[in-house]
TIVEX-725609 format. One record per residue (C-alpha): z, x, y. Coordinates in steps of 0.2 Angstrom, whole numbers, plus 5000, padded with zeros to 4 digits. Last residue first. Example, Ala and Ser with C-alpha at 12.3 -4.5 7.8 and 13.67 -1.06 7.14 Angstrom:
# TIVEX-725609
503650684995;503950624978;
//
This chain:
# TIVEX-725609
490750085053;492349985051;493749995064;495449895066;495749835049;497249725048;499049725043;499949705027;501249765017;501849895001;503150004995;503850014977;504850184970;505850274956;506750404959;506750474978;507450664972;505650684962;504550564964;504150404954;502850294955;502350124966;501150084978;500349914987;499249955003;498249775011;497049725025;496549555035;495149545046;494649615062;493149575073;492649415065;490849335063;490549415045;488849485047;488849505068;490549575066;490449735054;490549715036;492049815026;493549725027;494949835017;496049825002;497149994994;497549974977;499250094970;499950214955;501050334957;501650474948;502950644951;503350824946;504250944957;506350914952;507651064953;509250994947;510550854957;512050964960;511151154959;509751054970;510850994982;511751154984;510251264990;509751125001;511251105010;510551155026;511651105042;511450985053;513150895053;514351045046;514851125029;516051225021;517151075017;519051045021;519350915016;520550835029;519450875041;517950765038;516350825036;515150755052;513550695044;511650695042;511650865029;509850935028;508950935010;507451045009;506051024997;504451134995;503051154981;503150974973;502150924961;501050744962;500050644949;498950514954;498150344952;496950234962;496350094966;495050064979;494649884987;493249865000;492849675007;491749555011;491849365005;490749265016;490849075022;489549015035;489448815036;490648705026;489748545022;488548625013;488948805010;487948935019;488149095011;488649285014;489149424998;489749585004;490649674989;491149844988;492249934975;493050084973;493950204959;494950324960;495850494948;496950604951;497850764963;499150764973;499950934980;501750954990;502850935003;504650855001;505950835017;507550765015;509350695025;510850685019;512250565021;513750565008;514950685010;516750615006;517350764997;517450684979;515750604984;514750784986;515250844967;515550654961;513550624964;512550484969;513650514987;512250634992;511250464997;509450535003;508650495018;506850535022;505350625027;503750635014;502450765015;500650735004;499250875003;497750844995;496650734980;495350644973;494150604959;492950474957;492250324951;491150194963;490750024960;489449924970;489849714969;488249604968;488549434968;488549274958;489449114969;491049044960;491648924973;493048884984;494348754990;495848814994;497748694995;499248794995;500748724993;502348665001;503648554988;504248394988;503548314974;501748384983;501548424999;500048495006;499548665018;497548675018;496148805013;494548785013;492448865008;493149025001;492049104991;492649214973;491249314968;490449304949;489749474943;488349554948;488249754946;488049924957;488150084951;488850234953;489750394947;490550564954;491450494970;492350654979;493850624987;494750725000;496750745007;497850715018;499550595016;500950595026;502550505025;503750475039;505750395036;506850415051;508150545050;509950515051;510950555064;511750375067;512350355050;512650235040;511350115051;510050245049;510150235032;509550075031;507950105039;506949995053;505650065063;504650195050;503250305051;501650285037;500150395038;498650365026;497350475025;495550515015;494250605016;492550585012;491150634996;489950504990;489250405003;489350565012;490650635025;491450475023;492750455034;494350355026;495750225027;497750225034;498750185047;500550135044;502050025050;503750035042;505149945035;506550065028;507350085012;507650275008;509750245009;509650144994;509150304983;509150254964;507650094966;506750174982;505950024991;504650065005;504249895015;502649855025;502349755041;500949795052;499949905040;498349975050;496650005045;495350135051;493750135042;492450275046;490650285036;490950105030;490050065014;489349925019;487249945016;487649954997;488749784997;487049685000;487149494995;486949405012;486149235014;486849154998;486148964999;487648834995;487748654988;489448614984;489248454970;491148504963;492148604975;494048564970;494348734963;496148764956;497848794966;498048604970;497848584951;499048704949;500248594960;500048454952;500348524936;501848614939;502648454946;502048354930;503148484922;504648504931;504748294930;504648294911;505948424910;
//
């Protein structure tokens, strides 16, 4: 116990600042000149996890961001395609899992405030009892971050498989791959914020932390839903159906007429051009989660970079 402990310490004191006597001048502290008119950001590795509907996992890639019509009123997108899914490997005629979302937001309130801004100065890979961690040096530098609130909302389409064996009436005959296809409305509420703060830290040189992050929440209802069967029925059973066909009609007298969904997600992107920051691209995130209606509860998420910021 004593050993756990001590090993817990050491490495949270790695975690924490070391960056005492850091003399720094800020260079840059204006967010409101970055607001970018057009970002474009893509998710290199990214996993969609549906707790009740194994079949929907998939890894994907995905493109997402803005264009800002106004610094107050833009458009928003993020399309998402996948290039591994479990269900695909059950069945070599299932669908591969797309998501589209379109719609618009409209930013009612802002302002702009100072609040203390993570730098970092270093980060370094150590070993400590035997474990890897993390090393960063960084300061607490005062700097102005612009908040936005607003309202948003469009059109959303989601493509993927869906496990017909959840239910005795289709697992009693064997079936059990099914495709989907859901369309319908979102509509909630978002907020942004913008932070572009530059300085030269003794020791250290340039360092900045620049970036947009949105979060946002919303409330979904389905207009359309069609359900496609992804198998072959086998003969013994003697089902009415056949590999293609719609089942749609059936599915929803089995699983219930569902239209209302949630989720909740942050969105982070680099948001000052290359001859503020010194880099051309830079790191970018999506996280989501909710509920919707046929894919249960849901979490998908990953990484990439942002490709264009102006």
């Amino acid at each position: 116990m004593k050993k756990a402990i001590l090993t817990t310490l050491s490495m949270l004191t790695f975690f924490m600042i070391s960056a005492q006597n850091i003399n720094y001048k800020i260079t840059q502290n204006d967010p409101e000149k970055f607001h970018p008119r057009l970002s474009v950001n893509t998710v290199i590795s990214g996993i969609d996890i549906s707790l009740t509907n194994i079949d929907a996992m998939n890894f994907y890639v995905a493109t997402f961001g803005h264009f800002m019509v106004q610094d107050r009123i833009g458009i928003q997108f993020n399309a998402q395609t996948s290039i591994l899914a479990l269900g695909k490997l059950s069945s070599k005629d299932q669908v591969s899992p797309k998501e589209l979302n379109l719609g618009g937001v409209l930013f009612l309130g802002k302002r702009t405030k100072t609040i203390k801004v993570k730098v970092d100065l270093k980060s370094e890979n150590k070993r400590v009892n035997n474990k890897d961690v993390v090393s960063t040096t960084y300061i607490m530098v005062p700097g102005n971050v612009v908040k936005f609130k607003g309202v948003r909302g469009g059109l959303y389409t989601k493509t993927t498989a869906f496990n017909l064996g959840n239910d005795e009436s289709f697992d009693k005959v064997n079936l059990e791959s099914a495709s989907m296809r859901n369309t319908g409305l979102y509509a909630g509420l978002i907020s942004r914020r913008l932070s572009n703060l530059v300085v030269e830290a003794t020791g250290y040189g340039k360092r900045f932390h620049s970036l947009g992050f949105d979060f946002y929440v919303d409330g979904m209802v389905q207009f359309s839903n069609r359900f496609t069967l992804r198998e072959t029925p086998a003969p013994i059973f003697q089902v009415p159906y056949t590999n293609g066909q719609d089942i749609t009609d059936d599915v929803k007298k089995v699983f219930g007429t569902n239209t209302m969904g949630f989720r909740i997600g942050i969105n982070g992107f680099q948001i000052a051009p290359k001859d503020v920051t010194g880099k051309k691209f830079g790191m970018c995130y999506n996280f989501e989660a909710g509920i919707m209606p046929y894919v249960g509860y849901y979490f998908k998420g990953g990484v990439g970079m942002t490709l264009f910021k102006k």
